[in-house]
N, C-alpha and C positions, 0 to 999 in steps of 0.2 A: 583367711577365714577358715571356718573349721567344714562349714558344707552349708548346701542352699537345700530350702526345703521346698518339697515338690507340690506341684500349684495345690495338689489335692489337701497337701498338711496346714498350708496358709491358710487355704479357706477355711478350716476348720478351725481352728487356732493360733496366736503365737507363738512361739516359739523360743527359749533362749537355746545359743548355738550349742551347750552343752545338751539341753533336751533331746537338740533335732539327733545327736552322737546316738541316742538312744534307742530311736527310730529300727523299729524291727526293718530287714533288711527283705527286700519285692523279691516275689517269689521268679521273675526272670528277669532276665539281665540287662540293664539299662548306658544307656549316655551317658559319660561324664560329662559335668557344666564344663569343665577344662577344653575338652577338645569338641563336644556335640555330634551329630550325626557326620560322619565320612567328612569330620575336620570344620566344621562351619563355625562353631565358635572361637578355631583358637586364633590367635594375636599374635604375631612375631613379635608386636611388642611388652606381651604379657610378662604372665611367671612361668607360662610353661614354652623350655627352649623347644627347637629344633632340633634334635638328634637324629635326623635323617639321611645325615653328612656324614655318618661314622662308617669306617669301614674300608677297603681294597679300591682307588680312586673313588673315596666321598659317594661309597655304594652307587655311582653311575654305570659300575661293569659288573661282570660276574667274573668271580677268580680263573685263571686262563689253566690252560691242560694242557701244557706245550708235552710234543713229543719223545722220547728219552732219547739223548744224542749219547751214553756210552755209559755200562754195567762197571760197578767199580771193581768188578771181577777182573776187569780187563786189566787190572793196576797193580794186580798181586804178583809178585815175583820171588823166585823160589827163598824160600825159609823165611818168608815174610808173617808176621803176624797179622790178623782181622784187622788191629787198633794201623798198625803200619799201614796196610791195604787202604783204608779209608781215608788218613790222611792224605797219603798219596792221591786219590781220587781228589779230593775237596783242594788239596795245594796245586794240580794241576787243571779245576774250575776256576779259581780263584785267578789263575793268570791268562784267561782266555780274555779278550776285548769283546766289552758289552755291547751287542747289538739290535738296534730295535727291532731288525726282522725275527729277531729269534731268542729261545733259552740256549743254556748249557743245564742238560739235565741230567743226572747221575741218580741210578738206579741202585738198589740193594736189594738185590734178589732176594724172594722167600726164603728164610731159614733165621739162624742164631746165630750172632757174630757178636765177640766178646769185643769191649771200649773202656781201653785206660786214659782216655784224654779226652779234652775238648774237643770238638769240631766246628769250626768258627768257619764261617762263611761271610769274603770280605770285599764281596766282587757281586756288582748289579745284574741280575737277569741267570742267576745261576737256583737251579731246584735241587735239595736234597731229598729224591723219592725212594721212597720202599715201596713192596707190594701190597700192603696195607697194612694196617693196624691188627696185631694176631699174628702177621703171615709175617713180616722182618721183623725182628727181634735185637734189638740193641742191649745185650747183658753189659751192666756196669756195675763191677764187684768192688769198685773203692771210691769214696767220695772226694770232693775236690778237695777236702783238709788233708785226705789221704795221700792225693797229688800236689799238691800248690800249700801245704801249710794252711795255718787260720787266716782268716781275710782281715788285715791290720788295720782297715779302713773303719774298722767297729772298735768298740772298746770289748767286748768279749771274744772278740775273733771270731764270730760265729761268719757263716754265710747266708745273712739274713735276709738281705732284698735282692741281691744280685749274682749273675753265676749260672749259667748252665750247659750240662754237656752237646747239648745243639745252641751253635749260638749266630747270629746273621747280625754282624757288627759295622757300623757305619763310621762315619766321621761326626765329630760335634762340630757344628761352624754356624755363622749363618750367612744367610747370603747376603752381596753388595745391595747399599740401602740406596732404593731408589727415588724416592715420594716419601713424605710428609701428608700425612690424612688432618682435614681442617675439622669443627667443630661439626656433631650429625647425633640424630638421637637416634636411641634403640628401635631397634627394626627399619632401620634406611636402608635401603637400597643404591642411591643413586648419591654420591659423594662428591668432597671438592678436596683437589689436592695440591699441594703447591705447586709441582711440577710432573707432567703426566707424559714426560717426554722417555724416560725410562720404560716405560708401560707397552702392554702389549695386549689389544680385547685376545679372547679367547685364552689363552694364557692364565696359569696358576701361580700365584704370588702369597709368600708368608707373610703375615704380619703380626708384628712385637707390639704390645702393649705393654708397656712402661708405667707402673704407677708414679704419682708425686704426692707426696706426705703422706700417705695409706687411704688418700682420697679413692683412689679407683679401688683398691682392694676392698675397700668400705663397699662401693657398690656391690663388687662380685660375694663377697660376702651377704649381703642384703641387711635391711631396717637399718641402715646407718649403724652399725655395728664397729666398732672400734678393733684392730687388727693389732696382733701383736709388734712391737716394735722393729721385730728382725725381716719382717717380709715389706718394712719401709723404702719406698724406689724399687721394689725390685720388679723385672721384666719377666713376671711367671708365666705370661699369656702367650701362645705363640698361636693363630688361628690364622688357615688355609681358605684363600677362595681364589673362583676364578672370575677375571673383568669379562664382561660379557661388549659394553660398548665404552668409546672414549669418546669423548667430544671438547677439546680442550683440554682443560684442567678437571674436565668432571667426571667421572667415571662412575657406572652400573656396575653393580656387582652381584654376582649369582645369589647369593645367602645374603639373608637380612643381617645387621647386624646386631650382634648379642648384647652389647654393650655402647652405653652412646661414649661418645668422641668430645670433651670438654677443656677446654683452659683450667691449669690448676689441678686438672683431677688426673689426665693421661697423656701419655705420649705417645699416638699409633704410626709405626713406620713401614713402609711397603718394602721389602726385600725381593729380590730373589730367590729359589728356592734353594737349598741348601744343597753343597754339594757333595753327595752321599749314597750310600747302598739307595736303590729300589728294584721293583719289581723282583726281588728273592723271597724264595721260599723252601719248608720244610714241610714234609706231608707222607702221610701213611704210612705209620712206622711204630710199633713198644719202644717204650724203654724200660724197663726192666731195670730196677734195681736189685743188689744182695741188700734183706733183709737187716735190719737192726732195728733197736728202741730207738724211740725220739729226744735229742740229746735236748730238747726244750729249747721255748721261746726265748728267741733271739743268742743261741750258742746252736745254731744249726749246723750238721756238718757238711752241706753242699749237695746235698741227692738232689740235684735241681734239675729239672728238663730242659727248658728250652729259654734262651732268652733274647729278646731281640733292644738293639742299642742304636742308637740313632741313626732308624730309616723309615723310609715313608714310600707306601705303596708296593705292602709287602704281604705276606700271610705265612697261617699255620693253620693245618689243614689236617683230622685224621689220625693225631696221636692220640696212643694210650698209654699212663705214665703210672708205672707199679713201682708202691714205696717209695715215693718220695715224698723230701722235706716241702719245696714246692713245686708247682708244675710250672706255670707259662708265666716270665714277668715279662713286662716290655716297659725301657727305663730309657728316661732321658730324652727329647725331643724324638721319637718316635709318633708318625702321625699315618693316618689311612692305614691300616693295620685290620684285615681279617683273623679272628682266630675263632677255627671252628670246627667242631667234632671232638672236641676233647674226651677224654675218659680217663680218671686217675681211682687206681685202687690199691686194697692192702691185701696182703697175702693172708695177715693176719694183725690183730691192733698193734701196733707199735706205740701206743701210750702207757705212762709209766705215772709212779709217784717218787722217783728216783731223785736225791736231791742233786743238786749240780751248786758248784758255786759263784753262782750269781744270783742267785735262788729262786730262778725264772721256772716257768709251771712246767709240765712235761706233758699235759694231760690231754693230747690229742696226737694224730697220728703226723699231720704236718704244720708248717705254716701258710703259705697262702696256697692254694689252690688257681689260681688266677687273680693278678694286678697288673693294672698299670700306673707310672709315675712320671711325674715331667713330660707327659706323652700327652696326643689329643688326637680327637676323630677316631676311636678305638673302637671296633665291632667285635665283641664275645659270644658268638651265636652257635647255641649248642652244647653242651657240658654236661656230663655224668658222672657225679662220684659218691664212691663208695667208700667211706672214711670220713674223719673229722679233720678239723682242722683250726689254728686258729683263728683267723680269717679265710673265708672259704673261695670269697670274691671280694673285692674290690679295689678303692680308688687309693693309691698313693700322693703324696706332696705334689700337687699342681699338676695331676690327670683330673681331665678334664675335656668335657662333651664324649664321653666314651658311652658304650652300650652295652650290658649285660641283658641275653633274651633264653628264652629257652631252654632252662636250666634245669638238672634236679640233684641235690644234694641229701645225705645222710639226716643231717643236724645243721643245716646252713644255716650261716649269715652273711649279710649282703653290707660290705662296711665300706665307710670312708672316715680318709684315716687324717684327716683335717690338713694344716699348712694349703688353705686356699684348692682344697680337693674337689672336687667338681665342678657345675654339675654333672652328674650324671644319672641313667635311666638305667633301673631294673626292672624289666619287663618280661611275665609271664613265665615265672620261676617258682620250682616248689621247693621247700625250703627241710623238706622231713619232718622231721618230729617237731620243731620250732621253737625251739625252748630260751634260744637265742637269733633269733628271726632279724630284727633290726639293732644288733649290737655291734658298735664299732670300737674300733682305740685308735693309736696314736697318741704324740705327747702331748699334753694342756699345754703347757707354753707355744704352740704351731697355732695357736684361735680356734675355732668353732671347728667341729668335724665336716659340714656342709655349707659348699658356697649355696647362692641362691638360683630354687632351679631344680635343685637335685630331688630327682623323682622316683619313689617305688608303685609300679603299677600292674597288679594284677598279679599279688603274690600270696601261693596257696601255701595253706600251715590248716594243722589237722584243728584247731581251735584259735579261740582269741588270744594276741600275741601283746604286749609290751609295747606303747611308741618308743622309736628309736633313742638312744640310748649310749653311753657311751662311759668310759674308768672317769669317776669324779662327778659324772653327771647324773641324774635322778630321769626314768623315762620321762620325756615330753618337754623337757627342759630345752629353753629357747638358745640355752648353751650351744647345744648340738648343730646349730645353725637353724636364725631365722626364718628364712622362709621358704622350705621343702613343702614337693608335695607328694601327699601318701593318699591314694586310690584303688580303690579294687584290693584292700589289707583290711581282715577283721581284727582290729584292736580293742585290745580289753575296755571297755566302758567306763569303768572307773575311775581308769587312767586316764581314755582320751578326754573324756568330758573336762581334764584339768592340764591339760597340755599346751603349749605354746600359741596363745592366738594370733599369731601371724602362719598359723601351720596351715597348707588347703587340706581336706579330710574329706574323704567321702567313702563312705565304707564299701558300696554296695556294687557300683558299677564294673561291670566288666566288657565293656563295648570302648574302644575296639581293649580285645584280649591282650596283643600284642602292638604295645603304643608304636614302637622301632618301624615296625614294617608297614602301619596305619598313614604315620608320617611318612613314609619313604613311596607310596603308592600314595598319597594326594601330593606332594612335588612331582612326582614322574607325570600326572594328570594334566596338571596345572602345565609341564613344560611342554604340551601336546605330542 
């Protein structure tokens, strides 16, 4: 539905849903019908998810500040270079044995220290810390094409989603399959499994959702939506919870479930959790690019920050990334992920009209600014940039349940870039000038840009903006995916009044501001 009209407009009149679009907006700030006062209305079996679970252990901790166990000063030996020095450090992290009493934390003193290479971090419970952001200084005078060749994984060679010079690398696996999940509808709790002897209450366990014949993906997609051919059977879902009780075959589980459990439609299997990087992190620290133009979409030449590859219950903390192509990705089963305090700026525009031949645009300073892909339970809380880009934030091929909050951008857009992408929440983000406020891409052959779910809520733009939007599609087009929802966004009138009616709309509300933390403080309520 497009929005409910408020008792005062009913009494007065009817209403059609395009009218009520119309509706000058209250002069203070009201309740969404979606969530209501301090959560009363919402439904874990609604349209609007749970995104309360995103974040450094499923946001139940706060990111840890373990103490520095050794200065990578201490690693430099005579006629050694900065880029040597560091290695050295991060190779001699990497083989220390992960222990729960503690970090391995490595320091970079205030100052400017020149980096020809990666620094991958491949060992659990290890922190790469600077003295903060301003104060170490990571100069990086050549890009990865400059080191490592074009990435042959593209058909341009560019380094277009993956790549950067902080990188916290995991293993891809999953874990041994324990349990078979039986038939349960959206928003259960309380489950039946074939065999609960694998299982453990308290305990965090992955689990695969497997579609059969694009039945399930139909759902996550929403309105029975027909999914392109290539994402038929495939297992894009990976979602984390923990059993709280077992009794038998039955099991309580922390989080409702997003999705119901059906013969025909999916396969949900209980795993183990995968055995992989956690608890590592990178934090307070530039990096610092050498300037150049933007070699253009999708022929990028690797100015990439940071990227994190399949790990879970990790963070980034306190960067600031000058010139680059993009800042933070996190790719590939990557889940519980803090990333926070970002800041990325330009010295000076690096957008061009220069052609290249693949004849891809040039005409912004990078490409993504922050995504994630194949990744889930992502918290983006915090980000400042200065530049464009052209995707500024969001969601890659099968990220999902992530969280963008707190944000402010030049000329932002807030994208999801289809192939079964969300949902996800954009909450309480200014977006600049807004010219392109709800534009996304990706390829049309990947299906709709948004699963069902996917929510923008309480996004400021200096006028009325565009409904979301996408190459091929017309704003408001049910293309973009079924059934998102958009709150607390002034959209242009025109448009919305002819927008997708399965869209929820409500222009005016801004209660709560910040949906992420709304939800994450009525869970913590409720768990007493």
């Amino acid at each position: 539905m497009l929005c409910k009209l408020t008792s005062r407009a009913a009494a007065a009149l009817v209403l059609t849903a395009a009218q009520c679009i119309l509706l000058a907006a209250p002069a203070s700030a009201v309740d969404s019908k979606l969530w209501g006062r301090n959560g009363k209305a919402f439904n874990p079996a609604g349209r609007l998810p749970d995104f309360s679970y995103a974040g450094y252990h499923q946001g139940n901790d706060p990111l840890p500040n373990p103490p520095v166990t050794r200065s990578v000063l201490k690693f430099r030996k005579k006629g050694m270079s900065d880029t040597q020095m560091l290695v050295a450090a991060v190779d001699w992290a990497n083989k220390v044995p992960p222990s729960n009493k503690g970090y391995t934390v490595l320091l970079i003193p205030k100052g400017t220290y020149t980096l020809t290479t990666k620094l991958t971090i491949k060992n659990s419970r290890v922190v790469l810390r600077g003295a903060g952001s301003g104060k170490t200084i990571l100069y990086i005078p050549k890009s990865l094409t400059d080191l490592y060749g074009p990435d042959m994984s593209t058909k341009t060679g560019g380094w277009v989603n993956w790549g950067g010079f902080l990188t916290i690398k995991g293993r891809s696996n999953k874990g041994k399959v324990l349990a078979l999940a039986g038939p349960a509808k959206k928003g259960a709790q309380v489950i039946t499994v074939n065999n609960a002897a694998g299982l453990r209450a308290g305990k965090y366990f992955d689990t695969w959702w497997t579609d059969i014949n694009n039945n399930f993906n139909s759902i996550m997609i929403g309105a029975n939506w027909s999914p392109p051919d290539r994402l038929k059977n495939s297992a894009k879902m990976r979602w984390t919870v923990k059993i709280l009780r077992i009794k038998g075959n039955v099991i309580t589980l922390e989080r409702p479930l997003p999705y119901p459990i059906a013969t025909g439609v999916n396969r949900v299997s209980f795993h183990e959790r995968a055995s992989t990087i956690s608890e590592s992190g990178v934090e307070g620290m530039t990096l610092r690019f050498k300037w150049e133009l933007y070699a253009g979409h999708h022929v990028e030449r690797g100015w990439n920050g940071v990227e994190l590859i399949s790990v879970w219950d990790c963070w980034v903390r306190d960067i600031e990334i000058i010139n680059p192509d993009s800042g933070v990705l996190l790719n590939y089963q990557v889940s519980a992920v803090t990333v926070t305090g970002i800041k990325i700026s330009y010295t000076k525009s690096r957008a061009n009209n220069i052609p290249n031949r693949f004849g891809e645009s040039a005409n912004s300073d990078g490409h993504w600014g922050l995504v994630y892909s194949n990744a889930f339970d992502i918290l983006f809380d915090g980000f400042d940039f200065r530049g464009t880009f052209q995707h500024d934030v969001g969601t890659g091929f099968a990220g999902m349940y992530g969280v963008f909050a707190n944000g402010r951008c030049t000329n932002g857009n807030l994208d999801l870039h289809r192939g079964l992408a969300g949902p996800t929440l954009y909450t309480n983000i200014n977006v600049g000038k807004g010219t392109k406020a709800l534009a996304s891409g990706g390829p049309s052959s990947a299906g709709p840009n948004a699963n069902s779910g996917s929510t923008w809520w309480n996004i400021k733009t200096p006028g009325p903006v565009s409904p979301n939007y996408a190459n091929g599609l017309k704003p408001g087009s049910c293309g973009f995916g079924p059934e998102i929802n958009i709150v607390g966004v002034n959209l242009r009138s025109d448009r919305a009044r002819n927008m997708c009616r399965t869209w929820w709309y409500e222009r005016s509300p801004t209660i709560p501001p910040n949906l992420y933390q709304a939800q994450l403080a009525r869970r913590r309520s409720r768990a007493g």
